[in-house]
C-alpha positions, 0 to 999 in steps of 0.5 A: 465906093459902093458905101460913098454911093449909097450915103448919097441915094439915102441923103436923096431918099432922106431929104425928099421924105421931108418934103412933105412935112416941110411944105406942110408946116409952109402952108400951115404957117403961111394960110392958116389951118383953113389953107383954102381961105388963106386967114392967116395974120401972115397972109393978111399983113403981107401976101408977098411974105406969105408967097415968098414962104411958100417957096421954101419947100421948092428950094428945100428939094433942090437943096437937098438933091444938090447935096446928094449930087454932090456927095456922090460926085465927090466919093466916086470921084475921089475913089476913082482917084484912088484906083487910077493911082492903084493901077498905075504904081 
């Protein structure tokens, strides 16, 4: 039970340590290298596509945090299954 609870805090710790890298490599994509004027040929095309990538590293995190949730959910619950049915044979 203990195993199943810690893959999920490291699905958690994983996920966020990505973050960082994911919105910078948004930002590089969407604005340029130059993030505070914002030249990039993206931008100039089209700004609501640049604002809609933006909002990738936002759903990234709650994505992953939906997984780590989830993983642990299921493991415990799945493992408390298992010592209900141990208990009452």
């Amino acid at each position: 039970m203990i195993a199943n609870l810690i893959g999920g805090f490291v699905s958690i710790l994983l996920g966020t340590s990505l973050i960082g890298p994911v919105s910078t490599e948004v930002n590089t994509v969407a604005c340029g290298s130059n993030a505070s004027n914002c030249d990039s040929a993206l931008y100039n095309v089209t700004s609501w596509g640049a604002t809609v990538l933006k909002l990738v590293p936002g759903f990234f995190a709650l994505s992953v945090l939906g997984i780590g949730i989830a993983v642990t959910l299921h493991k415990s619950k799945t493992s408390r299954n298992c010592l209900n049915m141990q208990f009452f044979k």
